[in-house]
N, C-alpha and C positions, 0 to 999 in steps of 0.2 A: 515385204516387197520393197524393192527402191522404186520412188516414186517423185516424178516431174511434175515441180507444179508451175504454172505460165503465169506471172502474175501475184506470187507468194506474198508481195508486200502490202497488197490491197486490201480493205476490210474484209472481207471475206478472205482472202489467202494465207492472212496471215493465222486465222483461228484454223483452217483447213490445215494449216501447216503443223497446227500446234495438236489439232484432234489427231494427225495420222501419226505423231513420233506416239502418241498417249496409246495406239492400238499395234504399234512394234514397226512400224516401219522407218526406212531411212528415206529422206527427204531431198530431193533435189528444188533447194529454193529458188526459182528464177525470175527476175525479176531488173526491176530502174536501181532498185537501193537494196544491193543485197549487202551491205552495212549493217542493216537492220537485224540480221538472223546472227554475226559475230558473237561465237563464245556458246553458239547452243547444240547441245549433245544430238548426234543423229540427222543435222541438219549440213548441205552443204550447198552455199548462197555462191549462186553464179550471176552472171546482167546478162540479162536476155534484153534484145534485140529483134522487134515481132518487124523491123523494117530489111531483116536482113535474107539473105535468100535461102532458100530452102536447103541447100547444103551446107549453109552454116548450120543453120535449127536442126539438121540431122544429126550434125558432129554434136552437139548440146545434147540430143537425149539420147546419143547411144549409151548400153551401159541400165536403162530403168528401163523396170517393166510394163509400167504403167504412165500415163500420161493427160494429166488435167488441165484443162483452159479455164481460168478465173481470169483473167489479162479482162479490161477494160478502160478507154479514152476517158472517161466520162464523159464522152460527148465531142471530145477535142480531134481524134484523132481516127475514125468511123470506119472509112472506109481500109485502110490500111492497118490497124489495131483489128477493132471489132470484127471486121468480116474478113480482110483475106490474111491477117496476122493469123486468123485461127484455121485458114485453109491451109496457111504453108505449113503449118506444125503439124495437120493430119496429114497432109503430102509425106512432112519427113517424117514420124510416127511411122508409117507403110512401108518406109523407104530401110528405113533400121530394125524390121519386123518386128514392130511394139504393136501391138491386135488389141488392147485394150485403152479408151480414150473417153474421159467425162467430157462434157461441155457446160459451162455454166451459160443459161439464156437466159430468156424473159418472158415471162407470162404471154401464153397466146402467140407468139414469135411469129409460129406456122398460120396462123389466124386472120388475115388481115380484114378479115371481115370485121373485126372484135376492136381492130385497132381505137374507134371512135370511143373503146370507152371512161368514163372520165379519168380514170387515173395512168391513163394511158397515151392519153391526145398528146401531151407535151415530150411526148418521147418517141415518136414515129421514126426518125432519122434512126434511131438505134435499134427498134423494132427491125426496120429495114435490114440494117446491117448482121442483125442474130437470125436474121430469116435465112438469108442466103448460107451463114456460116451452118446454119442445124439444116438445110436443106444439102448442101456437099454433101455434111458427116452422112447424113441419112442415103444418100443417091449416089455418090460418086466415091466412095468407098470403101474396103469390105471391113473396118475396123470393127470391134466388140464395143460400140458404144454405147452409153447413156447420157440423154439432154435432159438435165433441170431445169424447170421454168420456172422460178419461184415470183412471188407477186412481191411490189413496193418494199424495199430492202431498208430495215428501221434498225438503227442503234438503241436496242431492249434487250433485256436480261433473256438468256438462253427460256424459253420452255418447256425442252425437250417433247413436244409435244406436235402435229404435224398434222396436215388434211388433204390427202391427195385427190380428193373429188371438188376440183377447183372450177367452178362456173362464173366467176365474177373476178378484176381483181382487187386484192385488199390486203395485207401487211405480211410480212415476215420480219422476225429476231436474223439478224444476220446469223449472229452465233446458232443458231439451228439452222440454217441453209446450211453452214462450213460441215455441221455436224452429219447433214445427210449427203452430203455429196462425200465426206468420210464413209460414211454407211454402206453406202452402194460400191465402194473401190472391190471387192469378192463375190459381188453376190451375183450370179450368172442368171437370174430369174432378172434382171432389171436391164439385161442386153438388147439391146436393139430398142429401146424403149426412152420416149419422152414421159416424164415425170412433172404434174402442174400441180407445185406443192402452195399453201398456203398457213398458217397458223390454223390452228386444231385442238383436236381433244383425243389422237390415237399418237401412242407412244411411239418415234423415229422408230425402234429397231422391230416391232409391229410393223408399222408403216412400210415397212421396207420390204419385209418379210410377203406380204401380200401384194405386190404390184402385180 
């Protein structure tokens, strides 16, 4: 598949970028510094611009079939980044008939009851802004999408390893986030469906197989 990624240069996008050339696809790296991808087979690094209007972001992913949002402010840039950065792209996605779209969120996003808890207080402004973005994807619509929710995102060795019976939140390996949100790019059983992964003990492509 050619596939769009929003955000390819961020810790997580840049491993997504790297799992999806590793399972055959070609990559459209989008991104602040597409510098960064110069020189790599299968990859083609465009600057994305999540401020620009929805007819530019269509002309950017015509052409792939598929389309991921990794794009995040950290915190800088919230409302315009995080939440309607990721509406314009499912706007133009619909608009260039691309029917399949990951969203990367955040533990509990749709939850706000849950927001109070500890490792979570300190990020409510961002909770906010993934609520509304995985409430469009889900309500306003008709894409073939899948929302990850993964919990507290830690630089740790991959564990290939995964827990989607997530009650509380508590740690993820980046590099197994990138890996299942790789995972799920074909699989038609994880459509329409939010995903609240955590660190575990059931193998990613189990993991997957079962949602």
């Amino acid at each position: 598949m050619r596939v769009f990624v929003a955000g390819a240069s961020g810790r997580v996008g840049t491993l997504l970028t790297q799992d999806l050339v590793k399972d055959g696809n070609e990559v459209v790296a989008a991104s602040r510094h597409p510098e960064q991808f110069a020189g790599q087979d299968h990859v083609m690094a465009v600057t994305l611009d999540l401020h620009a209007s929805e007819e530019q972001l269509a002309e950017d992913l015509r052409g792939s079939d598929a389309v991921y949002f990794v794009a995040g402010s950290r915190g800088k840039d919230l409302l315009q980044t995080d939440a309607f950065g990721a509406v314009k792209l499912m706007m133009a996605a619909e608009n260039v008939g691309i029917k399949r779209f990951i969203l990367l969120s955040s533990i509990f996003a749709d939850e706000p009851s849950k927001w109070d808890d500890p490792n979570l207080r300190n990020i409510t402004n961002y909770n906010i802004a993934k609520f509304f973005a995985d409430q469009w994807l889900m309500t306003r619509t008709n894409l073939d999408y899948t929302i990850l929710q993964p919990c507290n995102l830690m630089e740790e060795p991959a564990t290939g390893k995964v827990s989607f019976g997530v009650t509380h939140s508590t740690t993820n390996s980046i590099a197994d986030v990138a890996a299942v949100l790789a995972a799920v790019l074909d699989k038609p059983n994880t459509f329409h469906k939010i995903i609240m992964m955590s660190n575990g003990e059931t193998p990613i492509d189990e993991a997957v197989a079962e949602v």
